[in-house]
N, C-alpha and C positions, 0 to 999 in steps of 0.2 A: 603502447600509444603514447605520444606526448599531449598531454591536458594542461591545457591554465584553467584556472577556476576563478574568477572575480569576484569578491566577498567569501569570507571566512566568518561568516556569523554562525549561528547553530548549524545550518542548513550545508553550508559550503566547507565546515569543518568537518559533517558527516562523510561526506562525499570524499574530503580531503581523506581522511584516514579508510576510506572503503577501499577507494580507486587505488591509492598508494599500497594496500595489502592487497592488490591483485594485480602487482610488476606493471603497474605502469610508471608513467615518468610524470612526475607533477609539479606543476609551478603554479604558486596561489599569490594572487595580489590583495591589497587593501589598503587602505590610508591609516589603521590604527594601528602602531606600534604594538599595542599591549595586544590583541588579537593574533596577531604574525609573530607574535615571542609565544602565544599557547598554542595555534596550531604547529608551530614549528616544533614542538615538545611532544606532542603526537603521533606526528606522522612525518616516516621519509621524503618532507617537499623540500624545494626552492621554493624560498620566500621574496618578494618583492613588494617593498612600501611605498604605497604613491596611489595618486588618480588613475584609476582604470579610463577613465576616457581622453586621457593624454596620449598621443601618438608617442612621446618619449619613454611612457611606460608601456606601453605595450610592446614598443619595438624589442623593451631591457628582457619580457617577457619572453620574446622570441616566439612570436604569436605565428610571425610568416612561418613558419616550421611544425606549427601545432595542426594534430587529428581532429582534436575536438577544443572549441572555447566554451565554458560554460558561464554563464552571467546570472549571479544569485543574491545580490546583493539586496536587502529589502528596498530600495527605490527602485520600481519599475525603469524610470526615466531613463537611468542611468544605464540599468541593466539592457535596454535596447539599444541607446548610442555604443556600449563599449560593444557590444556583440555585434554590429555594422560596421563599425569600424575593422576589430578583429577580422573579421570574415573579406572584407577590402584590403586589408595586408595582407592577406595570403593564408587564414585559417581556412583548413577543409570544410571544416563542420563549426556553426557559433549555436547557440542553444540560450535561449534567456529565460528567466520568471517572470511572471506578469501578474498583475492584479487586477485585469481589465477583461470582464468576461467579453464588453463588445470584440477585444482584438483577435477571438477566436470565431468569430461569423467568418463564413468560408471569404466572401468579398473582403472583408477587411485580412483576414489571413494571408491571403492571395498578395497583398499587399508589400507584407512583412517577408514573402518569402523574396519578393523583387527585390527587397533592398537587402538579400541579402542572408538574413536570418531561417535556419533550417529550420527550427522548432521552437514553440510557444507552448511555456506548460504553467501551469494558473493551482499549484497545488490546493488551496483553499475548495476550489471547482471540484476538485477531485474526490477532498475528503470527504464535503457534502454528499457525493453522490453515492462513496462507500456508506453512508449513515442511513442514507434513505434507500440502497438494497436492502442493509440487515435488518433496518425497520419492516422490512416486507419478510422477511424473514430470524424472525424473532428466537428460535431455538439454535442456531447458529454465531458464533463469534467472528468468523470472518466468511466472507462468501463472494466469491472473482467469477465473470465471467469472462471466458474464453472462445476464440473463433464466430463473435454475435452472438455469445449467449448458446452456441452448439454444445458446448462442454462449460460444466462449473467446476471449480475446487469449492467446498465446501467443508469449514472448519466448524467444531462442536467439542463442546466440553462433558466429558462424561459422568453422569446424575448418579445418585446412588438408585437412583431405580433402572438405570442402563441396562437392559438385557445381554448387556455386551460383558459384564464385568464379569471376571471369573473365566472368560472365556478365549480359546488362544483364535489367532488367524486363522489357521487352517479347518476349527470347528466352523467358525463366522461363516468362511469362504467353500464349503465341497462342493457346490457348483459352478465354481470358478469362471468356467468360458462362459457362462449363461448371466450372469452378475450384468446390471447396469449402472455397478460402479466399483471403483476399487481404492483401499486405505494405500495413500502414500505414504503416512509417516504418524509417527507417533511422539509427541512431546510431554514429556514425564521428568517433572523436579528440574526443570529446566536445561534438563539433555532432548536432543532431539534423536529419535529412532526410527532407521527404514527399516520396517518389520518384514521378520520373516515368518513360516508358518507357526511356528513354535511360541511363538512373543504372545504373551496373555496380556487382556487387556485390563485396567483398574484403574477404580473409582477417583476421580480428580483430572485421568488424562485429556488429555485433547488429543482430538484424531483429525488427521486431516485423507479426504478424502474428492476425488474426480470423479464426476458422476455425469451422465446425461444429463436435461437439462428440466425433462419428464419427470424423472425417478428422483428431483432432489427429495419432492415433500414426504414420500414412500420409505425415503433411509434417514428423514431426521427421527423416527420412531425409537432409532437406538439411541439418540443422545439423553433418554429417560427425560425428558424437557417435551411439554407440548407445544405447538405453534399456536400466538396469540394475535389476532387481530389488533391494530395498531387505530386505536379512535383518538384518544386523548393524551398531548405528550407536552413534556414542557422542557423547555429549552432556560440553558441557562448561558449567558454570555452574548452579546449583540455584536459579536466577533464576524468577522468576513464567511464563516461556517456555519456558523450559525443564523444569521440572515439569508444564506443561498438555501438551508433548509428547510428555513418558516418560510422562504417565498415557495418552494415545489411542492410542499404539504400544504398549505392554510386551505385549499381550496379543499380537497379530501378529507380531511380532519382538523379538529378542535387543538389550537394551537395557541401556547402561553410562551411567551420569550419574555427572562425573566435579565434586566442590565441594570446592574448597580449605579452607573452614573446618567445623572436623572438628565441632563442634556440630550446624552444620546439615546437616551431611552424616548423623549420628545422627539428627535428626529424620526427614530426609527416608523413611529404612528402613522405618519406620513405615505411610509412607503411601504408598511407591508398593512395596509387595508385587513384585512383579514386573521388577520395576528393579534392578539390581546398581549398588550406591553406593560410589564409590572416592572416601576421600579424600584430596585429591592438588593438586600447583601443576599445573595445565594447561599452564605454559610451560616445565616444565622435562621438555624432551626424551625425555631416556635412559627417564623414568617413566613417558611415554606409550607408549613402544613398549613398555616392559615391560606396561601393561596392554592391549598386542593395537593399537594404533591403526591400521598397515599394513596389519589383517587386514577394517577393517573396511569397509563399501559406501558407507556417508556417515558425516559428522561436521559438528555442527550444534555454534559458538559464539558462546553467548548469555550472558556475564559480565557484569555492568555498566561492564564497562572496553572500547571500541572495539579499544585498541593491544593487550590480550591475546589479544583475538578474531580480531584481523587476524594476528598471529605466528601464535598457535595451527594456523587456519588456513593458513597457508602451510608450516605445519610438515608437517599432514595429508595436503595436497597433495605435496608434496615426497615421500612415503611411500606414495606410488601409491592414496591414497582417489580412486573414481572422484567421488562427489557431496560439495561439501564447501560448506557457507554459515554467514555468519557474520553477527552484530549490527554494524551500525556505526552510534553515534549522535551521532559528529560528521560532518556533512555536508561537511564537506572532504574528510573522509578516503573518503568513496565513491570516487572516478573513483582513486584512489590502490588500493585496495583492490580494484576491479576489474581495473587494469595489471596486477595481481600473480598474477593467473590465478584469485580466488577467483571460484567459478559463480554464489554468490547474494550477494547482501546484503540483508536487514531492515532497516528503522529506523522507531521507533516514530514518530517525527516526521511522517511522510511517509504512516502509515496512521491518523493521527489527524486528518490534513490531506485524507485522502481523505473518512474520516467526517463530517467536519466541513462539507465544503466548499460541499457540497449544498445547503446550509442558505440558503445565501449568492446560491443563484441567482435569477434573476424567472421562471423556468419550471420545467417538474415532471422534474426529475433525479432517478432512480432509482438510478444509483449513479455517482461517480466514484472512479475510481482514479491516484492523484498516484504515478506509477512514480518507480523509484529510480534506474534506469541510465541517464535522459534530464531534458529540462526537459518535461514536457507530461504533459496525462492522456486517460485515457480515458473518457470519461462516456455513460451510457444513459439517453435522451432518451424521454417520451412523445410521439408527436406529437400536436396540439392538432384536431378540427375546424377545416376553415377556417386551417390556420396556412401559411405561406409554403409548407414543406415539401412539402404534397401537392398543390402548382397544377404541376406539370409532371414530367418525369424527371428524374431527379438531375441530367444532366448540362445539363438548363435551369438549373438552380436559382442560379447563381450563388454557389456556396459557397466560403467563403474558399480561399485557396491554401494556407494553412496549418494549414487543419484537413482531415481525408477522413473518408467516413463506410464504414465498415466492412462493415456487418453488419443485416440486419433482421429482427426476429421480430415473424409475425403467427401468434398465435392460438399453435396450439403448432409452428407448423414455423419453421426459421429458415431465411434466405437470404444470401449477399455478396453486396454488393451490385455494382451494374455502373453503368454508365452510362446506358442505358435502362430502367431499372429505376424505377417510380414508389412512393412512400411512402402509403399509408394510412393516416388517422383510425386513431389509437388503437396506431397498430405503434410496437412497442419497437423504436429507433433507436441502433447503438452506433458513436460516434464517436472518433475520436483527433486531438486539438488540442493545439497550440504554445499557448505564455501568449499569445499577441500574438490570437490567434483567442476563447479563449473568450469575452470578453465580448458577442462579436458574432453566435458559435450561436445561442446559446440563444432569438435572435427567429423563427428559422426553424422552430419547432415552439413556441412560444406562440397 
């Protein structure tokens, strides 16, 4: 595909180096010089320097010829003029970021597709809403719903009390067809592995796992982690994430949102009624415990600084919080961040990358999710009439070694899948793929 991408900040530089290691043809604009001389150092793009909302840069672009425009740049504003514009020269597809949850009400939505613009994604919205699943589920690290919540993946770190440890797949698994759920993959020392029956499992792995939607609470028993009731949590950061999750909690539970700069902490009083607003440094110790942080069931930091999120965090932990997750938006510091015992990590990069990614494929992707504690995602497939997929049983199909398919929803019932198991026209199909695999799924249900 041919991509321009408008803004190379964190977010468009992510995307820059994905999309370009997966043969597409990319062209990234921005107005900072020093920005387009590092992603240039990065990744296979064209680079062009200028106002993304100039018709003279866009045209340098070569927008009328472009699959998709993508607009990432941290000002909304802009990111919707250049992506109307784009898409009125001749782009197939324009794609913006937003910060405005009003511009996702269907009516106002509606609006934005008239002029133009295919997709609106508000990743801030997004991370909230991963924050306030795993707070409903407190023994798990990451947890996606699929087809309406028909199928989950569900990710867990494994305890030294895990009944699992010691143990291969095929012990876990002998009654395979009968299972309401099945391990895709195994991440261990920071490899990722699709296990086979022989692969044993040990203490520190993360499993990830597609289960009905029934049977999740039934198989977090192996993560040696209990499931804890979420009353009292405190937030740190009055970040755009952090305010969309003290406003969907406050009413349910006892809510602290803890913002070092004491203006915005005044404002915040305002608008989240039901929020207790402390203004305070998050990193300095003695002051968290003084506002109760030991007492509390989770602690969720969302600052725009990774290294105070990751402290803070490990701070919380250290102080017997059972559920504790934090933002990390440098991608180094993940596999660091999780050594150190934190249960979750966010990064906006990675769910903007999920959003985005779809766009990108040559068959009808319903959704991916680019996880954060491995290299690989998860994606839900339509299958096609006639497509590879449904000429036999899975275990004919010849499906790479590096992807496994999870999970099927036909109609409204969902299934794991097995080996005898055949796919039907039209069944929603959820798979988990290594980078080396996706480009090669996606023919088996075209």
């Amino acid at each position: 595909m041919r991509i321009v991408i408008s803004g190379v900040g964190e977010v468009g530089t992510h995307l820059a180096k994905m999309l370009s290691g997966a043969s597409h043809d990319i062209t990234v604009i921005d107005d900072d010089p020093k920005r387009i001389e590092e992603v240039a150092g990065m990744a296979d793009v064209v680079t062009i320097e200028g106002d993304c909302t100039t018709f003279a840069v866009l045209k340098k672009a070569s927008v009328r010829k472009a699959d998709l425009f993508i607009a990432v740049r941290p000002e909304e504003s802009i990111n919707i003029i250049s992506a109307v514009l784009a898409k009125q020269l001749g782009a197939r597809k324009a794609i913006a970021r937003i910060d405005n949850n009003e511009y996702l009400e269907p009516n106002n939505k509606e609006m934005f597709i008239n002029m133009g613009i295919d997709y609106l994604f508000y990743p801030e919205k997004v991370a909230a809403r991963e924050v306030i699943n795993l707070l409903g589920h407190t023994s798990t690290t990451e947890y996606v719903d699929f087809s309406g919540g028909k199928l989950s993946l569900v990710v867990f770190k494994l305890d030294s009390s895990s009944p699992l440890i010691g143990r291969t797949l095929i012990e876990v698994t002998a009654d395979r067809e009968a299972l309401p759920y099945r391990t895709v993959a195994i991440s261990r020392d920071g490899d990722t592995i699709i296990p086979r029956g022989s692969d044993q499992f040990q203490e520190g792995d993360t499993v990830y796992v597609i289960a009905n939607q029934n049977d999740v609470k039934s198989l977090m028993v192996f993560s040696g982690k209990p499931n804890i009731e979420v009353n009292n949590i405190m937030i740190l950061g009055g970040s755009r994430i952090g305010v969309r999750i003290a406003t969907e909690l406050q009413d349910e539970a006892n809510v602290k949102l803890v913002e070092y700069n004491p203006d915005k902490a005044y404002k915040l009083t305002e608008t989240l009624e039901k929020t207790l607003i402390i203004s305070d440094d998050g990193r300095n110790i003695d002051s968290m415990i003084e506002e109760g942080l030991s007492n509390m069931d989770a602690f969720v930091a969302v600052t725009g600084r990774s290294e105070t999120n990751i402290l803070a965090a490990m701070v919380a932990k250290r102080l017997g919080v059972k559920k504790v997750i934090a933002e990390v938006e440098n991608l180094n510091f993940i596999n660091l961040a999780e050594s150190m015992g934190i249960d979750t990590i966010i990064n906006k990069k990675l769910i903007t990358a999920s959003n985005i990614f779809r766009f990108t494929m040559n068959t009808d992707v319903q959704a991916i999710k680019c996880l954060t504690g491995c290299d690989a995602e998860v994606l839900e497939f339509i299958a096609k009439p006639n497509s590879p997929a449904t000429k036999g049983q899975i275990r004919e199909l010849d499906f790479p070694h590096d992807a496994v398919i999870g999970g099927i929803v036909r109609g409204d019932r969902s299934y794991i899948a097995t080996g005898s198991m055949e796919i039907n026209a039209f069944d929603r199909v959820v798979v988990f793929a290594l980078p080396s695999a996706i480009a090669r799924i996606g023919r088996f249900f075209s």
